[in-house]
KEKE-3310 file (N, C-alpha, C; in steps of 0.2 Angstrom, whole numbers, plus 5000, padded with zeros to 4 digits):
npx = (4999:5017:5026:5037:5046:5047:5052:5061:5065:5057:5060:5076:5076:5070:5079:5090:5083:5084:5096:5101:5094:5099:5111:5103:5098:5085:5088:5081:5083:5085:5074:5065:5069:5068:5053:5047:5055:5047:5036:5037:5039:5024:5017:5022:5016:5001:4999:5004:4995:4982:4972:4976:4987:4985:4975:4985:4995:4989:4987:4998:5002:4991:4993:5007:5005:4996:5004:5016:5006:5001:5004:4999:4989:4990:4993:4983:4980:4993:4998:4987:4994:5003:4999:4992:5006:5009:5000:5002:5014:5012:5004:5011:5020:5013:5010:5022:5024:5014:5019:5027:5022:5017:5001:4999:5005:5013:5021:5014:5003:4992:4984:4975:4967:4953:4951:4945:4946:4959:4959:4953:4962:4973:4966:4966:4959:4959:4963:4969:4962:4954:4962:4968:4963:4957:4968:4970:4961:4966:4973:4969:4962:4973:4977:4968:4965:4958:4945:4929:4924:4914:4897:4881:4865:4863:4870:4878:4891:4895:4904:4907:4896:4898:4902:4919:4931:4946:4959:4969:4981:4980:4976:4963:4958:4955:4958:4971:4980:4989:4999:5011:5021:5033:5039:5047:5038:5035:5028:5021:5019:5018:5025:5033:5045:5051:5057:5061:5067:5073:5063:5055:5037:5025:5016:5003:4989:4983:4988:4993:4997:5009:5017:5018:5033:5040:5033:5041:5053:5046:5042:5027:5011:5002:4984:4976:4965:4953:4952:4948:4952:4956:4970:4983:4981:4979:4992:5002:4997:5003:5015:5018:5016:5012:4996:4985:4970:4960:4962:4956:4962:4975:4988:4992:4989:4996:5015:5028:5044:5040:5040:5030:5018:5009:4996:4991:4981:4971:4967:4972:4983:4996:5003)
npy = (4994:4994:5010:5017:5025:5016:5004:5001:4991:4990:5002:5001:4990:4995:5005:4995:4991:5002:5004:4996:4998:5003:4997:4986:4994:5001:5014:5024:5038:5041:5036:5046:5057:5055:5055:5070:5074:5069:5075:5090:5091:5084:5095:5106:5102:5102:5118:5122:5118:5126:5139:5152:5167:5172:5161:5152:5156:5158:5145:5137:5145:5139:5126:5126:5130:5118:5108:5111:5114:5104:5093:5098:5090:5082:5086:5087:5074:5072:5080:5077:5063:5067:5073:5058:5053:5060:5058:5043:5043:5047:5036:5024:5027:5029:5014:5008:5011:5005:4993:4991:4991:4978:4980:4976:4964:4969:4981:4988:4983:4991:4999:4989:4994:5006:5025:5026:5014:5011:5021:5015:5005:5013:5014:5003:4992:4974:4972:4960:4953:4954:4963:4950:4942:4953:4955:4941:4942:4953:4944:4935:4941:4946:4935:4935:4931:4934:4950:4952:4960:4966:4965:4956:4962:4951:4945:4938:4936:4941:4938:4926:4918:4920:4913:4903:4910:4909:4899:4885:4892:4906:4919:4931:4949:4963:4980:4991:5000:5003:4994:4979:4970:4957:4944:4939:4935:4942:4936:4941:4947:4954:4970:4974:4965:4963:4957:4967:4963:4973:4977:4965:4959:4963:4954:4954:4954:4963:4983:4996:5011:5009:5000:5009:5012:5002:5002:5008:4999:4988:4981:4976:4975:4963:4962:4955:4959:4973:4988:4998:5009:5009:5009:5004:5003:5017:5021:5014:5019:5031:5027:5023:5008:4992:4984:4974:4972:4963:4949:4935:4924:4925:4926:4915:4904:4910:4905:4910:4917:4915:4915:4927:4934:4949:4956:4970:4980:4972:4966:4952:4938:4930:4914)
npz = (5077:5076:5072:5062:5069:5081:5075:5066:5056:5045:5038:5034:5028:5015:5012:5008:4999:4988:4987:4979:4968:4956:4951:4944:4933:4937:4943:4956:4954:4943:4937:4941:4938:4923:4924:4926:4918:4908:4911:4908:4895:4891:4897:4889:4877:4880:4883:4871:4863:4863:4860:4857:4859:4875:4882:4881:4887:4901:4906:4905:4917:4928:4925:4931:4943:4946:4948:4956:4969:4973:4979:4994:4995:5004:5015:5027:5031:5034:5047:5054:5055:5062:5075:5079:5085:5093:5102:5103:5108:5122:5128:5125:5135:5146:5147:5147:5160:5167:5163:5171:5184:5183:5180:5167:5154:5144:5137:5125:5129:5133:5121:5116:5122:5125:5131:5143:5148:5150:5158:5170:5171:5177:5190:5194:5189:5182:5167:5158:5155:5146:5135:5131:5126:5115:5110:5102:5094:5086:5082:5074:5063:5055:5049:5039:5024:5015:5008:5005:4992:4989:4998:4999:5007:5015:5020:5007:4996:4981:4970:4975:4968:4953:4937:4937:4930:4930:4922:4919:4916:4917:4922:4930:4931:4938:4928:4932:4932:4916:4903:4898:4904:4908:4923:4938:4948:4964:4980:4992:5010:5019:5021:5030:5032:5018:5003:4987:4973:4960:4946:4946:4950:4960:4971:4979:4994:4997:4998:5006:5013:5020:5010:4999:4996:4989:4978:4969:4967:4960:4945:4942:4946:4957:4965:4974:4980:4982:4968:4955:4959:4971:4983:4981:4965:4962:4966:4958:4944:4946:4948:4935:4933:4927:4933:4941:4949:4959:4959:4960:4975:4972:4975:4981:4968:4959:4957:4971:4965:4952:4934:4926:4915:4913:4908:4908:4903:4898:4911:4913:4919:4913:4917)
capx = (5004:5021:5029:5046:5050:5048:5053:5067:5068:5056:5065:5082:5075:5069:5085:5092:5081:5085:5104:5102:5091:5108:5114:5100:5095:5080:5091:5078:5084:5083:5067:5061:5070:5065:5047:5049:5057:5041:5028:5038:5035:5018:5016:5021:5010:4998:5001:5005:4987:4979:4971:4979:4993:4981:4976:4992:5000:4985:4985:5004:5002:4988:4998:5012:5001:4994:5011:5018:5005:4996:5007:4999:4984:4993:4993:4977:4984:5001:4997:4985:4997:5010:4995:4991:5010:5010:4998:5001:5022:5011:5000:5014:5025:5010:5012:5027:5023:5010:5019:5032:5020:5013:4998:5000:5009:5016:5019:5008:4992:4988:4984:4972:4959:4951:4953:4940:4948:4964:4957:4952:4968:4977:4961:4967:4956:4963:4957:4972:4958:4951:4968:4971:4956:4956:4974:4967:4954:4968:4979:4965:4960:4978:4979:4962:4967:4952:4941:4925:4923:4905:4892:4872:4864:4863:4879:4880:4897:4891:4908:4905:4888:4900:4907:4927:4934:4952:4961:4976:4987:4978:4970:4958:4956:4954:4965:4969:4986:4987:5004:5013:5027:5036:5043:5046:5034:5038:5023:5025:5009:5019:5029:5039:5052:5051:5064:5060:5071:5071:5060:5051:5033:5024:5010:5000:4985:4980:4991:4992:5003:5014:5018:5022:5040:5041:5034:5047:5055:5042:5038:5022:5007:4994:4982:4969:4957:4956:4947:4953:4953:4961:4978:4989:4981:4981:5000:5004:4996:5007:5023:5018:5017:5006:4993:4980:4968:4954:4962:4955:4967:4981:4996:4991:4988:5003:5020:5034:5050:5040:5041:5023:5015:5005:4991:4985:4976:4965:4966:4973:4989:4996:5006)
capy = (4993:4999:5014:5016:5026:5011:4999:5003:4988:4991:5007:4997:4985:4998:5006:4992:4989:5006:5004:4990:4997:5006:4991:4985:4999:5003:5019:5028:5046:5043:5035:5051:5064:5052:5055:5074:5077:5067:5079:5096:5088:5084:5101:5111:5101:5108:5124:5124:5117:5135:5143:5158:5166:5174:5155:5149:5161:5157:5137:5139:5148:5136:5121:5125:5131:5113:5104:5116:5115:5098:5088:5099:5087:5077:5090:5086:5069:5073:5085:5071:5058:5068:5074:5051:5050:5065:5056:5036:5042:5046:5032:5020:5029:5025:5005:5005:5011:4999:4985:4991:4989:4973:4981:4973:4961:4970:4990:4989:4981:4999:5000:4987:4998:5015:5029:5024:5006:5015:5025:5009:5002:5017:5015:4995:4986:4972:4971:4957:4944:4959:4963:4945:4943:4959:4952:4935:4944:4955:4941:4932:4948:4947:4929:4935:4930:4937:4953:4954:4968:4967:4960:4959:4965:4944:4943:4934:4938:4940:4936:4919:4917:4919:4907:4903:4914:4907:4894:4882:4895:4911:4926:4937:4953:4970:4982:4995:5003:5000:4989:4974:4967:4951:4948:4936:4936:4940:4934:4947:4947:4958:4975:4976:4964:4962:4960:4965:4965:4978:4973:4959:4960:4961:4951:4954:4950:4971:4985:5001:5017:5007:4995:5013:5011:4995:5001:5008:4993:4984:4982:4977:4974:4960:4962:4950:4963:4981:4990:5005:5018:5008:5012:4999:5006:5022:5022:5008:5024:5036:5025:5019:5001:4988:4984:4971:4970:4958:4943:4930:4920:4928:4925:4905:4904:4911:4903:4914:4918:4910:4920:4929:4941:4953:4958:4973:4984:4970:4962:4945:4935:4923:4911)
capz = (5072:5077:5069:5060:5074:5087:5073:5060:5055:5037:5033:5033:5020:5012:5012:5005:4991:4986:4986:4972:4961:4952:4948:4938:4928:4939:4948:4957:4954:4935:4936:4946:4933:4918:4924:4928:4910:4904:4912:4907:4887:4890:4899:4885:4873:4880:4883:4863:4860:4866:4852:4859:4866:4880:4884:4883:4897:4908:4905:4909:4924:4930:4926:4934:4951:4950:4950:4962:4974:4972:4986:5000:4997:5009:5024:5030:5033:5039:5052:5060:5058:5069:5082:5082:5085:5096:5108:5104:5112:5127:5129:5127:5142:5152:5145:5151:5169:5170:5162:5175:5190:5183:5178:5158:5154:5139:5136:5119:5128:5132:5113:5115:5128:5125:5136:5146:5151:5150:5166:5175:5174:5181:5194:5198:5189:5179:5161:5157:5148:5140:5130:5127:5120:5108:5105:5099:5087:5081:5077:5068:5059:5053:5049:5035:5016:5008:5009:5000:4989:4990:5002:5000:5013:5017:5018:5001:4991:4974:4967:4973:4964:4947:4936:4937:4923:4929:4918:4921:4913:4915:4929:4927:4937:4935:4924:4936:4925:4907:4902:4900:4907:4911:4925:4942:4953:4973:4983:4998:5013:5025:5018:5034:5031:5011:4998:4984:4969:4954:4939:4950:4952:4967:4973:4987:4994:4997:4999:5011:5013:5021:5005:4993:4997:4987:4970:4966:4964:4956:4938:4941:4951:4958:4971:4977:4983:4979:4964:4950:4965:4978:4986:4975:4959:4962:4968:4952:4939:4949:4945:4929:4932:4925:4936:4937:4954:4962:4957:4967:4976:4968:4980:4980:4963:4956:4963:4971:4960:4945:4930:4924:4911:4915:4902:4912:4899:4899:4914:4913:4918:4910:4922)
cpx = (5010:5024:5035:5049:5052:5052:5058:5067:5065:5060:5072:5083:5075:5075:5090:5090:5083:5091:5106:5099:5096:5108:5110:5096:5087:5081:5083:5075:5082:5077:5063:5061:5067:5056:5045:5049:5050:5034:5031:5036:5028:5013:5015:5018:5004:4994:5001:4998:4981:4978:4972:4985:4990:4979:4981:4995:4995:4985:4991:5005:5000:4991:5004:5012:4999:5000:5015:5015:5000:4999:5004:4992:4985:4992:4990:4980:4989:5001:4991:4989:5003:5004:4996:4997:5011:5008:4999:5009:5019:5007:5008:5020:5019:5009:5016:5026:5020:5013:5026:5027:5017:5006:4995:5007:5015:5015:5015:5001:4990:4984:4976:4965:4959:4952:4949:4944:4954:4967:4957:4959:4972:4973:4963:4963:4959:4959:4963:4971:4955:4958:4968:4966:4954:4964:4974:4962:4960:4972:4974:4962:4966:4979:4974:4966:4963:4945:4937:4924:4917:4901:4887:4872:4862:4867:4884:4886:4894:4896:4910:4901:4892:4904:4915:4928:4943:4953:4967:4983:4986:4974:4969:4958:4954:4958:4964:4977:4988:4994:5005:5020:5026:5041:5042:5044:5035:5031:5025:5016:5012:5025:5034:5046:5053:5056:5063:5065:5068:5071:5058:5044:5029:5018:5006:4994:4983:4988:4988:4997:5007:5018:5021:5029:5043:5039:5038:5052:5053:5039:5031:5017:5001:4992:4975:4963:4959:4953:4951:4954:4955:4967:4982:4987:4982:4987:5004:5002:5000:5015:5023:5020:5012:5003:4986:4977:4962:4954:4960:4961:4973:4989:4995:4993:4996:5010:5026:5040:5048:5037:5034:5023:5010:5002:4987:4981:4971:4963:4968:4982:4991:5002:5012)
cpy = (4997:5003:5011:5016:5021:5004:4998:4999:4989:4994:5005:4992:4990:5002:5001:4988:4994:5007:5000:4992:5000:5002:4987:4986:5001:5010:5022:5034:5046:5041:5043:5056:5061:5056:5063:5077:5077:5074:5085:5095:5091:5093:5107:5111:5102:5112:5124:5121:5123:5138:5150:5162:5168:5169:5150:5150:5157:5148:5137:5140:5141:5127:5120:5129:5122:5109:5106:5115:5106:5093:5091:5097:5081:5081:5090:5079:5068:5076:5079:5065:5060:5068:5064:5052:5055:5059:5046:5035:5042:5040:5027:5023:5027:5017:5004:5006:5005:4992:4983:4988:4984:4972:4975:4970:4964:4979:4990:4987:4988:5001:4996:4988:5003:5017:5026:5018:5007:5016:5020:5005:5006:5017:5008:4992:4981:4971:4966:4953:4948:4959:4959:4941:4945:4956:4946:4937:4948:4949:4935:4934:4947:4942:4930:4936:4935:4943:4951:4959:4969:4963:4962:4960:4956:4941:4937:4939:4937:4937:4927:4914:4917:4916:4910:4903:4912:4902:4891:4888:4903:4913:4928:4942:4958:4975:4988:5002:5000:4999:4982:4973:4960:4948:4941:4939:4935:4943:4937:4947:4953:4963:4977:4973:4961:4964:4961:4968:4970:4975:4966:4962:4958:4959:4949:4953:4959:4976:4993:5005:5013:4999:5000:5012:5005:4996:5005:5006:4988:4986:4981:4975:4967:4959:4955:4955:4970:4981:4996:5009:5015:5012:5009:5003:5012:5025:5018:5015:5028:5034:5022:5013:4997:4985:4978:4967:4966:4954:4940:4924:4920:4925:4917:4904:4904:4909:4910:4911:4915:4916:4921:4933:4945:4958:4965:4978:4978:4965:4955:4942:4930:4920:4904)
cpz = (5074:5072:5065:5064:5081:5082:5068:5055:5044:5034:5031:5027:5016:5008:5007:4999:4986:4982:4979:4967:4956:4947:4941:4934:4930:4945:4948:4956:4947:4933:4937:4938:4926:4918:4924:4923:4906:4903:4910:4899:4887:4893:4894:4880:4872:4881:4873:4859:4861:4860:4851:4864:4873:4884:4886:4888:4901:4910:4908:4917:4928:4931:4931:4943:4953:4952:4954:4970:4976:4978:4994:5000:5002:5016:5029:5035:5039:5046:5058:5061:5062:5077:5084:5086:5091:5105:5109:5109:5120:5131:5130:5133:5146:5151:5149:5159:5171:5169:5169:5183:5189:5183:5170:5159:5148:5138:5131:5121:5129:5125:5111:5122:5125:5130:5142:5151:5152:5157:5172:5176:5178:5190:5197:5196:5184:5172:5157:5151:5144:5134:5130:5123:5115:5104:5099:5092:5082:5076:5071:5062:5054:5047:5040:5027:5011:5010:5008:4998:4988:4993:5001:5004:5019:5020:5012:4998:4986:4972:4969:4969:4955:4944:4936:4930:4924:4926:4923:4923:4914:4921:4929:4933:4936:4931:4928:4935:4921:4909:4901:4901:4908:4915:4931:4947:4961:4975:4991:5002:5018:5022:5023:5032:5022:5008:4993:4977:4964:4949:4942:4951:4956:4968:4979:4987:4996:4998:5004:5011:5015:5017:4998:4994:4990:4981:4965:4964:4958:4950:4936:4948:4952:4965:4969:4978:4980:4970:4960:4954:4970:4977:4980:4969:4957:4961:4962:4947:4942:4946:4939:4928:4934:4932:4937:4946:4953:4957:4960:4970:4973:4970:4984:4974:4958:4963:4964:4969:4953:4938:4927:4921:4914:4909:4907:4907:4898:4904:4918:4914:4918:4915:4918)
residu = (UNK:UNK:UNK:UNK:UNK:UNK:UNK:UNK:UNK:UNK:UNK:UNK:UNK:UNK:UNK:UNK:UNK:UNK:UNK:UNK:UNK:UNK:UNK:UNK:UNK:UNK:UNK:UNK:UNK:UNK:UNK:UNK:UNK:UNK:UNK:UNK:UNK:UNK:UNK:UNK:UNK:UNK:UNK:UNK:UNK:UNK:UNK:UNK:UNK:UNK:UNK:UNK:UNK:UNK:UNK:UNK:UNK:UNK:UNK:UNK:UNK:UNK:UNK:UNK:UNK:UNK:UNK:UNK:UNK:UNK:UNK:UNK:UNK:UNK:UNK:UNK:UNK:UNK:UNK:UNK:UNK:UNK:UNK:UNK:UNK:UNK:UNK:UNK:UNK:UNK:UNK:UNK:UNK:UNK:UNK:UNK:UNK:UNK:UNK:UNK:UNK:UNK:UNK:UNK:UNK:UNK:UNK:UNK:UNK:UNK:UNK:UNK:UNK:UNK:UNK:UNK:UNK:UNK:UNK:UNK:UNK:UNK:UNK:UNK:UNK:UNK:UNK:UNK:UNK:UNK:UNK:UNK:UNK:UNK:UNK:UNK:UNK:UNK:UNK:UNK:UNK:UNK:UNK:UNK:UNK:UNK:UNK:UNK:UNK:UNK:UNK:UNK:UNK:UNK:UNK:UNK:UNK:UNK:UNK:UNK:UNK:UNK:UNK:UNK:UNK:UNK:UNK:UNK:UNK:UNK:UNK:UNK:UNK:UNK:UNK:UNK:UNK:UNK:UNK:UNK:UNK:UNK:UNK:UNK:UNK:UNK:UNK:UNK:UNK:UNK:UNK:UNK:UNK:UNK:UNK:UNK:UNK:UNK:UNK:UNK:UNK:UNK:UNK:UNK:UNK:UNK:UNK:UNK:UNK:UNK:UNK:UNK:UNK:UNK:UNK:UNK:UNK:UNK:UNK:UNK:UNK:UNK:UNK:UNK:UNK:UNK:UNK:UNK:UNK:UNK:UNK:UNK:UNK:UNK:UNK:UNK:UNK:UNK:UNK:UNK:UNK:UNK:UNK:UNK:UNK:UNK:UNK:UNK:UNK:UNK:UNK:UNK:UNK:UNK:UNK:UNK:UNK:UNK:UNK:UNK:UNK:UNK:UNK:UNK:UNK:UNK:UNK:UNK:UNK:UNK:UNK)
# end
């Protein structure tokens, strides 16, 4: 998958979904500070619940260690995803050499060999059907609507074995951030080039670090796949909006731009 840095073009949207949200009382900044103010409240609350002041001081401190320091549960991450990017700028300068000698047809097939095969092409051997063949499975891979969230060891899906809990008018899924809202639905499969308005809710078929950008737009959430502890639910209780995973067929089901509830304290939405 190409980066930002090779591909700009997400953060430009993203840029430009940001620019709008002003307009219709979804501003960003006072969303951020709104939320900010919230937790210095409940912060003090409590700290004022301490059945002593001895307790009090120390809860204080502690509190304001973990909000201080809690974002450098990223570091681990971050510091590997610079080392990937460190070594994926080098691979792809040798792509280009060989897509220069007519090694590859394309400076990114490199991407699709290990080091190993890698070595064999700098060595002249041609692995051209190799890469167009892994390109073939990724683009099929890409193409895939539906995970399963569980498989026997048979490879029976349970969740086929169960009766259809959907209606005409109604979706069942998981409740994965309490709320409700009401809101028009934008059926989004690819976050790169997405538009999505403020106070829309978004409905995709999974989501991935590279889909947070986006709920800061959206008022709400439906996923097809994914569980209370996935990425979308997790990042959906972060920005405090309703949420409601492992819909099936969700982004069929529900049409894009068509106005929807979202019951998510208990899971259900109404179409």
């Amino acid at each position: 998958m190409p980066r930002w840095s090779e591909n700009p073009e997400p953060v430009l949207a993203l840029a430009e979904n940001y620019a709008r949200t002003g307009s219709a009382g979804h501003d960003a900044l006072q969303r951020f500070r709104a939320a900010a103010d919230e937790a210095e409240v409940k912060a003090a609350e409590i700290v004022a619940r301490q059945p002593s002041p001895p307790r009090a001081r120390v809860t204080a401190w502690l509190l304001d260690r973990v909000r201080g320091l809690i974002g450098m549960r990223e570091l681990p991450k971050c510091c590997a995803v610079l080392g990937i990017a460190a070594a994926r700028k080098h691979v792809r300068a040798i792509g280009f050499e060989l897509a220069g000698a007519g090694w590859v047809s394309d400076p990114d097939d490199v991407f699709f060999l290990n080091y190993e095969e890698l070595s064999d092409v700098l060595d002249g051997v041609d692995h051209r059907d190799l890469i167009a063949a892994r390109r073939e499975t990724r683009a099929r891979e890409l193409r895939r609507k539906h995970l399963p969230r569980l498989l026997l060891s048979d490879g029976t899906e349970p969740e086929t074995l169960l009766p259809q809990q959907n209606s005409a008018n109604t979706l069942r899924g998981t409740s994965a951030s309490p709320g409700t809202v009401t809101g028009t639905a934008r059926v989004i499969h690819d976050p790169a080039h997405a538009r999505l308005n403020p106070g829309e809710i978004l409905v995709a078929p999974s989501t991935d670090p590279g889909w947070t950008p986006l709920f800061l737009t959206a008022a709400g959430l439906v996923m097809e796949m994914g569980g209370p502890n996935s990425h979308g639910a997790t990042v959906a209780r972060e920005h405090g909006i309703p949420a409601v995973v492992g819909v099936p067929h969700a982004t069929t089901a529900i049409p894009d731009h068509h106005t929807i509830t979202l019951h998510a304290s208990t899971g259900t939405i109404d179409l």
